[in-house]
N, C-alpha and C positions, 0 to 999 in steps of 0.2 A: 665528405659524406653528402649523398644528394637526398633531398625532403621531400617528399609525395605531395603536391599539392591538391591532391582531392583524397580524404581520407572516405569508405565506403561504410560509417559505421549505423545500425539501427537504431535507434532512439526514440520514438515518437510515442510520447505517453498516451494511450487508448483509454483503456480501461482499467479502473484499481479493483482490488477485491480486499478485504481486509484478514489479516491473522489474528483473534482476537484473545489474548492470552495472557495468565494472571504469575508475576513474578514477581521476586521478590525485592529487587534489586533494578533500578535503573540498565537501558538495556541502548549504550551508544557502539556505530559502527559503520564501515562499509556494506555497501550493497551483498547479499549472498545467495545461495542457488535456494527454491523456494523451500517453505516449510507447512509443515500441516498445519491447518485453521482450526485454530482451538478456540474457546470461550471460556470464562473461570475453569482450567484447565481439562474441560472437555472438548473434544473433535466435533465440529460441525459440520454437516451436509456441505458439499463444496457449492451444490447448488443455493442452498442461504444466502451463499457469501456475493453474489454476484449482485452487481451494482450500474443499474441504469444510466449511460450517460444523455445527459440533460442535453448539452450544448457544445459544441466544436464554432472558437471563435480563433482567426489570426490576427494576432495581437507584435505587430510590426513585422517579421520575418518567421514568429515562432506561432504555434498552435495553443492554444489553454483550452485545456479538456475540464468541464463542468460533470459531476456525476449528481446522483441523487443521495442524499443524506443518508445516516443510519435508522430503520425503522423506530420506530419509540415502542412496538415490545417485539420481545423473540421468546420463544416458547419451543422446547424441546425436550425430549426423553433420553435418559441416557444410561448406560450400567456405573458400578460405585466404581470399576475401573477408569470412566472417563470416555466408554467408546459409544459416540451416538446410535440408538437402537428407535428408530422409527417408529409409531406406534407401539410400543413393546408393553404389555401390561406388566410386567414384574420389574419395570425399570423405574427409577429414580427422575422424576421431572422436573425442570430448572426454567422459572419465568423471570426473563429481562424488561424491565420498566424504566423508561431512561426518565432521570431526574432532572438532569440540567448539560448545558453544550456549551465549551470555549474555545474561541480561536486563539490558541496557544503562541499562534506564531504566523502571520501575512506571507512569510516570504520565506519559506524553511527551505533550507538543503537538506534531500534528505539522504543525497549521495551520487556519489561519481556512478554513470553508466556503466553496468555488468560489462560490457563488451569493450569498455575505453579503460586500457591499462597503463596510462600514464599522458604526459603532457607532449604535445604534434606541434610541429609548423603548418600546417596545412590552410590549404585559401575556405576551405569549408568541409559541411558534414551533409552526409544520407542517410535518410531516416527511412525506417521501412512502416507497412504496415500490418507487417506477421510480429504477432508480439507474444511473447514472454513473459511469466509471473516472478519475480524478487523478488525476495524478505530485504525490508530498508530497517534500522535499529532507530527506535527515538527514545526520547528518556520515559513515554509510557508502556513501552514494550516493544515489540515487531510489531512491522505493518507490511501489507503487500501490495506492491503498485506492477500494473503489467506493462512490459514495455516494448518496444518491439525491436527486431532482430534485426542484423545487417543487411542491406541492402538498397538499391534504388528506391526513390518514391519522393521524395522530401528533400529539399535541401534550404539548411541555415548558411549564412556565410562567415568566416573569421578572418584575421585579422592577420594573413602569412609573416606578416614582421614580429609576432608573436606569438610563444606555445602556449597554445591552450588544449582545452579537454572540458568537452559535455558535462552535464551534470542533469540530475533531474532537482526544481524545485515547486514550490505550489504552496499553498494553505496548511498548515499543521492544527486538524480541531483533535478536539474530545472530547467524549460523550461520557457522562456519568448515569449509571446504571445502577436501580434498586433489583438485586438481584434475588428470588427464591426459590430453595429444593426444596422438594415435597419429596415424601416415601412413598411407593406402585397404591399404599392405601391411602394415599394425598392428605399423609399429616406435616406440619412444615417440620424441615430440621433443620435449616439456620438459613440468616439473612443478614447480605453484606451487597456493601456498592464495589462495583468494579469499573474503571477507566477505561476506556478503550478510545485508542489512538485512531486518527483514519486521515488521509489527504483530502486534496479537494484543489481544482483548478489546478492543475500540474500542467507543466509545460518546461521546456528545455533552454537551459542558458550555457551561453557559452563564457566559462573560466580562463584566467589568462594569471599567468605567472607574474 
């Protein structure tokens, strides 16, 4: 069986956007195709969810992508269904207040690359810079990191005497939110904190068997 020594696959972490979403249950996994961006189980503007990157620094052969933090408030209207209504006078409004922020984890895996379905011999990888949104699972819920697709642009090198296989990792925080609905006649009707998971400095390593 002969081994490819240049595998062509995309990878190069850009930009994250976050899925921010209240469950009930710890939420571990592979990488999956994306999902809608909720807040305490509301749909948010996708345009909310987009996030400045700060800084593009290489850091030995690989790239660490710095973004900008979570606001400290969000303020939206939405129906008792859960589907964000923009200005909507007869809808329900929900302000996020964030309380407190921890780096859960310096160095998290947060999953093997969409596009890498198992472990290669290969002398190295290409990383594109058309990129792509993933749901990654961590134990505060989904999060979404966008990544980019196969292609030229980028190359890590590995180690052909070994299989290996990409991975995305980075910073694992979380941000704690003082969260409150109001009724369309802005009386409060309950208040609760919600966690919301997010990356930070993401960049690409290569796994080895």
């Amino acid at each position: 069986m002969k081994f490819l020594k240049l595998v062509s696959i995309g990878l190069l972490v850009f930009s994250l956007t976050l899925t921010l979403t209240i469950f009930g249950l710890p939420i571990k996994g592979k990488a999956e195709t994306p999902t809608p961006d909720v807040v305490g189980g509301v749909t948010v503007d996708g345009s909310f969810q987009q996030r400045e990157i700060i800084s593009e620094t290489m850091v030995g052969d690989t790239l660490v992508t710095e973004y900008a933090p979570l606001p400290d408030e969000i303020s939206f209207t939405h129906t008792t269904e859960g589907i964000v209504e923009p200005d909507c006078a007869t809808c329900n409004h929900s302000t996020y207040t964030k309380s407190s922020q921890w780096l859960e984890n310096s160095d998290y895996k947060f999953g093997w690359h969409p596009e890498s379905t198992g472990y290669l011999r290969v002398s190295g990888y290409w990383f594109s810079l058309d990129k792509k949104n993933y749901s990654f699972g961590v134990s505060y819920g989904p999060l979404s990191i966008s990544v980019s697709k196969s292609g030229s642009g980028y190359f890590i090198n590995a180690d052909y005497s070994r299989w290996s296989r990409p991975a995305i990792f980075g910073e694992y925080w979380v941000t704690r939110y003082l969260v409150k609905e109001y009724s369309p006649a802005n009386i409060l009707i309950r208040t609760y904190y919600q966690n919301i998971p997010w990356a930070q400095k993401t960049y690409i390593k290569i796994l080895y068997q």
